[in-house]
N, C-alpha and C positions, 0 to 999 in steps of 0.2 A: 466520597465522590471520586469517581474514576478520570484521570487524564490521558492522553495520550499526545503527544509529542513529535512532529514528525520536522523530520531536518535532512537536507542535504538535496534541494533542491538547486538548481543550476541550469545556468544556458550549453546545453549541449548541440556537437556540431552534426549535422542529421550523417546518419552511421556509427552515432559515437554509441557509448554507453554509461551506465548510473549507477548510483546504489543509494535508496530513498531506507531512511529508517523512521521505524514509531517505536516511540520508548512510551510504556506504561507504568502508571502509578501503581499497580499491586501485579501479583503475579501474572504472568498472561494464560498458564492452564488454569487459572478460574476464568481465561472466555470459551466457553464451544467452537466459537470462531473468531479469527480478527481477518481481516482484508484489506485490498489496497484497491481503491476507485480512484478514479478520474475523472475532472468535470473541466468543458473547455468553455468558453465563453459562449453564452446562447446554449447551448449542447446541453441534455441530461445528464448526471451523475451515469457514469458507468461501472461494473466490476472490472477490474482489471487480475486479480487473482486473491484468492485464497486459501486460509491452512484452517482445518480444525483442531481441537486439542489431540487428536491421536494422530496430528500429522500429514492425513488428507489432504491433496492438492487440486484446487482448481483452477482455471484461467479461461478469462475469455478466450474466443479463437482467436482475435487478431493478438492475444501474448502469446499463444502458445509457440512453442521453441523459440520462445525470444525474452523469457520472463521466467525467474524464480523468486521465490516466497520463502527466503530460510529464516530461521528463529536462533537467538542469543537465549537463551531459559533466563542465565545468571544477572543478565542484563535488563530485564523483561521487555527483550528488544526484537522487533519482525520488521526483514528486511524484504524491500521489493529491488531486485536486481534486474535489471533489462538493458537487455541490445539491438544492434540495430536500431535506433530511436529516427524517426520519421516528423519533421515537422508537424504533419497532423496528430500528432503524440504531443501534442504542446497542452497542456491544461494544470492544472492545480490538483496535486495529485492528495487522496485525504486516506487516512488509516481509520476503520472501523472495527470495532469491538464489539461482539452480543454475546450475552450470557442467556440462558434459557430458565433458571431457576434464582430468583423473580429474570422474565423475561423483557430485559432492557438491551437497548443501545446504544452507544457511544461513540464519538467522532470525533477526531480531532478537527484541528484548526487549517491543517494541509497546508503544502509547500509545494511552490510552482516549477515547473518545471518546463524548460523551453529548448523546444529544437530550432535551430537556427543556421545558416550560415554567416 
């Protein structure tokens, strides 16, 4: 069974910046992909950005130049780093895993994250 972990969530002051991690229970190049969503109260789950296993980056438009997705291998750790964070940036931010071969998904538990002054 896969887990994923994620920690380092925090009240930040709107302008400031983060760095949210998802540690995985086995290696992370056996997912195709992992990613970072966000879900605010009432509000849909969103993408907020992600990597494939060959390193592929996406991100929504409202991350883009304000958001990276870097990967620890050794650690089986993906980091979402962002700046600039905007009160409407407040939500419970969650790490997701898919594999394609059986094709499954996995989600962690998420850690909140709040902008504030």
């Amino acid at each position: 069974q896969v887990q994923l972990v994620e920690s380092g969530g925090a009240l930040v002051q709107p302008g400031g910046s983060l760095r949210v991690s998802c540690a995985a229970s086995r290696n992370i190049l056996d997912f195709t992909t992992m990613g970072w969503y966000r879900q605010a109260p009432g509000k849909q789950r969103e993408l907020v950005a992600e990597i494939t296993v060959l390193g592929d980056t996406n991100y929504a438009d409202s991350a883009t130049g304000r958001a990276t997705i870097p990967r620890h291998m050794t650690r089986n750790t993906v980091y979402l780093e962002i700046n600039s964070l905007k009160p409407e940036n407040t939500a419970l931010y969650l790490c997701k895993a898919q594999t394609d071969s059986p094709r499954k998904t996995y989600w962690g538990q998420g850690t909140q994250v709040t902008v504030s002054s």
